[in-house]
N, C-alpha and C positions, 0 to 999 in steps of 0.2 A: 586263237592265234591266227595270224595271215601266216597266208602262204606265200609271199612273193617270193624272191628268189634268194635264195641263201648266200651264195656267192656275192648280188650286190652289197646283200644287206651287213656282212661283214668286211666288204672293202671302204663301206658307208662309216662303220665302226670305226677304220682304220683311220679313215682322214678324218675324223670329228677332234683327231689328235691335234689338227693343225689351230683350232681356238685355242691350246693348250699357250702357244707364242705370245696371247694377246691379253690372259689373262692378266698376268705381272703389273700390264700397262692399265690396270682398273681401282677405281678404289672396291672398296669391299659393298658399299650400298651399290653400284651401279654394276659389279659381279652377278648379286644374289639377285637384281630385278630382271636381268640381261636373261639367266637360267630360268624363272618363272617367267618370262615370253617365252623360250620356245618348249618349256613344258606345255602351255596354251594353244601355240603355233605348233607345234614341231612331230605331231602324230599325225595328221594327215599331210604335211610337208613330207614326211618320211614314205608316207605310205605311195605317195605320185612318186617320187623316187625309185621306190624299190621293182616298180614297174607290176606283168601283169598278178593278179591273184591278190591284189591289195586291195581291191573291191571299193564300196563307195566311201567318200572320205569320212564318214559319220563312221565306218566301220572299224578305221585306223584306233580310235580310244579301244576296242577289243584286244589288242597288244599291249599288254603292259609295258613293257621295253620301251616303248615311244615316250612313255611316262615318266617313269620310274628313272630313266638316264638323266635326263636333266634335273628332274625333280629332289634328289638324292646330293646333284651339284649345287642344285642352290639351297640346300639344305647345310650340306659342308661349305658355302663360303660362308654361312651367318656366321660359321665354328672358327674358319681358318683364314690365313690370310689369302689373296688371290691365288699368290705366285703359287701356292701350295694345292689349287682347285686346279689350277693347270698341271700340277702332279699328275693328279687323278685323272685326267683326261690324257696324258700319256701312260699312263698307264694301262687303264682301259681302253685306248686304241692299239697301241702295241703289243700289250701282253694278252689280255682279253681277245684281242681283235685274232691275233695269228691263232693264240689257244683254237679257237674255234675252226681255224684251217685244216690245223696240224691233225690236231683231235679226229675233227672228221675224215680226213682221204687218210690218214697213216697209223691213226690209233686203233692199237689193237690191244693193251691191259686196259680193260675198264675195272675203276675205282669203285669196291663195293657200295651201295646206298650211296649215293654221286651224282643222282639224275643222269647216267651216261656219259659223264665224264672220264676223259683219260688220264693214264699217268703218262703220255706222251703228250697230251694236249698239257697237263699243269704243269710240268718241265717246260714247254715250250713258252707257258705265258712267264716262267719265271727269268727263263735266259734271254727272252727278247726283252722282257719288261726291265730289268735289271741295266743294259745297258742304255734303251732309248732316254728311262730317266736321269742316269749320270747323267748322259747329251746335255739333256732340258737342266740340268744342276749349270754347265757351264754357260751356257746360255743364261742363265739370274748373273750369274756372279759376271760374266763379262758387262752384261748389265744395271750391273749395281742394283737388284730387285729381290737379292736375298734377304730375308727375315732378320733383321735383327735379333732376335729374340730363337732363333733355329741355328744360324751362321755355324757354330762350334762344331756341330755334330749333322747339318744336311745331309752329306751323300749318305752315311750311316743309315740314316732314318728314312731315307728315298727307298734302299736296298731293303729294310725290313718292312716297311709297307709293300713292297711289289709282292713279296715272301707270305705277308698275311694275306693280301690279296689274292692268292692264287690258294691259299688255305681255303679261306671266307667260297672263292668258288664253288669248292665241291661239298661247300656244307649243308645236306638237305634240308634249307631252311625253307619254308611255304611262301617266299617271297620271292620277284623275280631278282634274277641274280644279280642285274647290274646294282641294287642297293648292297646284294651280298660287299659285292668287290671295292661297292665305295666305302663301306664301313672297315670292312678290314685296311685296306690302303691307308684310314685315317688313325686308325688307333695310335700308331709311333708317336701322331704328331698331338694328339690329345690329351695322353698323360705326359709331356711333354709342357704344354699352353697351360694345363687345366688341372698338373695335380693330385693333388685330394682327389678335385670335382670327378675323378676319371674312372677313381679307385671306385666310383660307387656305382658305375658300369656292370662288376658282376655280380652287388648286389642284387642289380634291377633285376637280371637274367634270373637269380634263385626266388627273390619272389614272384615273379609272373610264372616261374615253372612250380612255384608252390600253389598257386592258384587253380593251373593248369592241373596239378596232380588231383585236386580236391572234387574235378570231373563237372567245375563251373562253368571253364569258359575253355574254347578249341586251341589247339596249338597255333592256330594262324593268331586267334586274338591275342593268347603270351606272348607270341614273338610282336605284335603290334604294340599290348602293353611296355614291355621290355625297353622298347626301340623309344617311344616319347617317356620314358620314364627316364632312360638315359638321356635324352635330348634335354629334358627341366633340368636332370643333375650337370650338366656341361652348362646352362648359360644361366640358372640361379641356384645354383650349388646345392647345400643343405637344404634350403626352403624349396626349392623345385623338387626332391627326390621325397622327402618325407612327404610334403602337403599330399602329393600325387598316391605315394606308398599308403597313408591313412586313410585317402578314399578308397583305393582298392583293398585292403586289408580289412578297415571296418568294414565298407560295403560289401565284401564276403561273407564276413561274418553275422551280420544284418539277415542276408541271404539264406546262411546255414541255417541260422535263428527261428525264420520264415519257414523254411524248407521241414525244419520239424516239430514245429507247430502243429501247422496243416496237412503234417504225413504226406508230403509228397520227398522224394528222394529223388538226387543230381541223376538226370540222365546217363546213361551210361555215355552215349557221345552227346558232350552239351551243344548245347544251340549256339551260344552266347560266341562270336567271331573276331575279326578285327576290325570291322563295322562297331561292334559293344563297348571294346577296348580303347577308338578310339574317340567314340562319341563325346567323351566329358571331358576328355585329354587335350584336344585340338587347341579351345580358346584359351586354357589356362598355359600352353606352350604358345600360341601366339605372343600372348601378354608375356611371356619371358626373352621370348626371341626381340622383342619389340623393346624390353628392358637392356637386352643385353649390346645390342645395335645405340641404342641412345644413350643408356647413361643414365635413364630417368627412373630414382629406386620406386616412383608412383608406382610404374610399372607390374613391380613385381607385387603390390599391395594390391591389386590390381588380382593379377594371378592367385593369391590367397583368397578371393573374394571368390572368385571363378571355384578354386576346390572345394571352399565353403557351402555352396549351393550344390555342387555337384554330389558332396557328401550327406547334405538337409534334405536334399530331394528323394536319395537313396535311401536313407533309414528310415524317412517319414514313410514311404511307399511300404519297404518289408515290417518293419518294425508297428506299422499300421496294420496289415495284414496279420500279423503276428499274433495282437495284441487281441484282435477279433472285436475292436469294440465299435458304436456306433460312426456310421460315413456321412458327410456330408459334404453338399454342395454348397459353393463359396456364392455363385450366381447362377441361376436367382437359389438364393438361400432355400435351403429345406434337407432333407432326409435324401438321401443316394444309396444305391447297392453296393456293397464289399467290392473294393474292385473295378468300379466305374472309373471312366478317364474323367480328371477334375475332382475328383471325390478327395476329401481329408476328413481325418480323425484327430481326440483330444491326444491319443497315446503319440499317434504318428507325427504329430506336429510338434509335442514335445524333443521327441526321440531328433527328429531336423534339427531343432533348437541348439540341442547339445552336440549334435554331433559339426554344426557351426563354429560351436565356439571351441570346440577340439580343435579344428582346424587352425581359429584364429588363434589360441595357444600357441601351439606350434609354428607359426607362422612369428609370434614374438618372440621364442623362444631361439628360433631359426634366425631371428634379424631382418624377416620381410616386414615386419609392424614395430614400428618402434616404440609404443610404451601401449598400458590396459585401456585407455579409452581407443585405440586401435584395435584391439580384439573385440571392444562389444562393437564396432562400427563392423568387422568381417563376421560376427555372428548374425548381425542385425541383417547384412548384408543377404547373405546366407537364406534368412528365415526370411526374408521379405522375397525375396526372389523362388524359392521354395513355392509360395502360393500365387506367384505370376505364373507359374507353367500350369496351375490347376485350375487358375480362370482362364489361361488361354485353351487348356485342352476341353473346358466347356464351349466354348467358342470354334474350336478344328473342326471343318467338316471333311479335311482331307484325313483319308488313314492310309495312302498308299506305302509304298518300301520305303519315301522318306518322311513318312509323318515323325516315326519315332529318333530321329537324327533332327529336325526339324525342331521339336519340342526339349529337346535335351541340351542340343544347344544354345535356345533360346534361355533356360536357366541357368546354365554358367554364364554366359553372357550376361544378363542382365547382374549377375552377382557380381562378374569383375565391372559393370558400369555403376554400382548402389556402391561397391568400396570405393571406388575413385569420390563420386560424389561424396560421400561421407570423409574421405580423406579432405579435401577442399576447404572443412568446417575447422578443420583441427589447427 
């Protein structure tokens, strides 16, 4: 973390309230790119601001906070309308911003398991937050920039967002907070927009904690799981939450399968992070977020292609291992060690196979594929792109910390580009 100065860095907080104005006056494509610039820009911008102890500007990405604020906003305008990303930013400069005064010179109950949080500081981010957003409420409507689709019940919804938002604070979650307070600030407005889609929020949360229990994968990577499992169920509803839910479920299971085969047993504290959680996750939320901004259901066929692979590559791997039988290399052809990068098997490549066409099942069943020659094109999909990561990983001669984010993306991707192409024929 820097150390720059506390004091600026929360009056910094305060006035980022003022983009909150200008919001309204955005469409929602020119929102979410305006928020990924100064996610890009805006950590070593911060960091000359904040003055000395900020260190060199490469040092600035070591603060999460620099990140995670804008990054979080343009994440909620793909979800929400502008006027509503401006919420959020009065919010979190207001209520957040003072919390963090109040909290430090006057807070004296600390809130158990809270990171240090007060009950003088989350009263205070709830009684400033609570009025600054009325303000910004009359400001839309004098405006004419109120939501359609919110008008009935705004302030209501403004006043329990501040409310979760200051909950979402002191929740020890392993992520920095300002995602905490975006997430909770937006819930009001998301079963609201979204429904169903909203309702399967706390699903996500019990299977990633079911996962988490089973001692696979760290609490940071649940909570990473969790978070794009909810994001596919807000912008492709059912086929975003299952596709995602079936690679993680089968691919644990795959895992278990592996795991006592070869008598080895889940570490007691797993390896597996939110680096793991979000490696296969990324490109098939892209492909959603990208469906749900355009309108194009490609898209999301697209996205089914991507879990397809993400799930072929997974069982072909454990279910290979599992199976013990002979490995081989793709290029140049011949015999390989159990285990070698690029190596496949007869068992493992079947095990891919099917667990592709799970996918694309679901995926028709969900309404991402619309009739059975759409499933064998996301199976095909799937097992073709499966043994592109095993000729590329013949080929890697990088293995640093992002070989393995490198090659794993490279298979969902290629699976969501082999269902597009396949889609095109149909």
């Amino acid at each position: 973390m820097l150390q720059g100065s506390y004091t600026r860095r929360k009056l910094l907080h305060i006035l980022t309230g003022i983009w909150a104005f200008l919001c309204p006056w955005l469409s929602q494509e020119i929102a979410v790119a305006f928020f990924l610039f100064l996610t890009l820009v805006g950590p070593p911008v911060v960091a000359l601001i904040i003055g000395p102890g900020a260190g060199r500007w490469q040092d600035s990405w070591k603060d999460k906070g620099f990140v995670t604020y804008p990054l979080g906003l343009a994440i909620a305008s793909l979800l929400v309308p502008p006027a509503i990303t401006g919420f959020l930013l009065i919010t979190i400069a207001a209520g957040d911003g003072l919390a963090g005064f109040i909290g430090s010179r006057w807070g004296r109950l600390k809130i158990p398991h809270a990171r240090g949080r007060t009950l003088e500081g989350t009263l205070a981010f709830i009684f400033a937050g609570i009025p600054a957003t009325l303000l910004y409420y009359l400001y839309l409507n004098a405006n004419g920039h109120v939501p359609p689709d919110l008008a009935a019940n705004l302030p209501s919804m403004f006043v329990a967002g501040v409310i979760y938002a200051a909950i979402a604070e002191i929740i020890p979650a392993p992520i920095d907070d300002n995602l905490n307070v975006v997430t909770g600030a937006l819930l009001p407005f998301l079963f609201v927009l979204y429904g169903d889609a909203a309702a399967l929020i706390p699903a996500s949360i019990v299977i990633a904690a079911g996962v988490n229990g089973l001692g696979l994968i760290r609490p940071d990577g649940a909570l990473a799981g969790a978070v794009i499992l909810s994001l596919l169920s807000l912008t492709a509803g059912l086929s975003g939450f299952l596709g995602y839910a079936a690679f993680a479920v089968l691919g644990t299971l795959a895992t278990m399968r592996r795991n006592k085969v070869i008598g080895k047993r889940a570490p007691k504290h797993a390896s597996r992070g939110w680096q793991e959680a979000a490696i296969k996750g990324w490109i098939p939320l892209g492909c959603a977020l990208i469906g749900r901004v355009t309108g194009d259901p490609a898209w999301y066929f697209a996205m089914t292609g991507a879990f397809a692979a993400a799930l072929a590559d997974t069982a072909a791997t454990e279910m290979g291992l599992a199976s013990k039988s002979r490995v081989f290399r793709l290029y140049p052809f011949g015999l390989a060690p159990t285990g070698s990068p690029g190596g496949v098997s007869f068992a493992g490549t079947l095990w891919g196979l099917v667990g592709a066409l799970v996918i694309g099942i679901i995926g028709y069943l969900t309404g991402a594929v619309a009739d059975w020659p759409g499933v064998l094109i996301i199976g095909g999909a799937g097992f073709v792109a499966q043994h592109m990561e095993s000729i590329l990983a013949t080929f890697l001669t990088y293995h640093g910390p992002w070989s393995k984010f490198l090659t794993n993306s490279f298979v969902t991707l290629m699976g969501a580009i082999f269902a597009l192409i396949g889609l095109s024929f149909l």
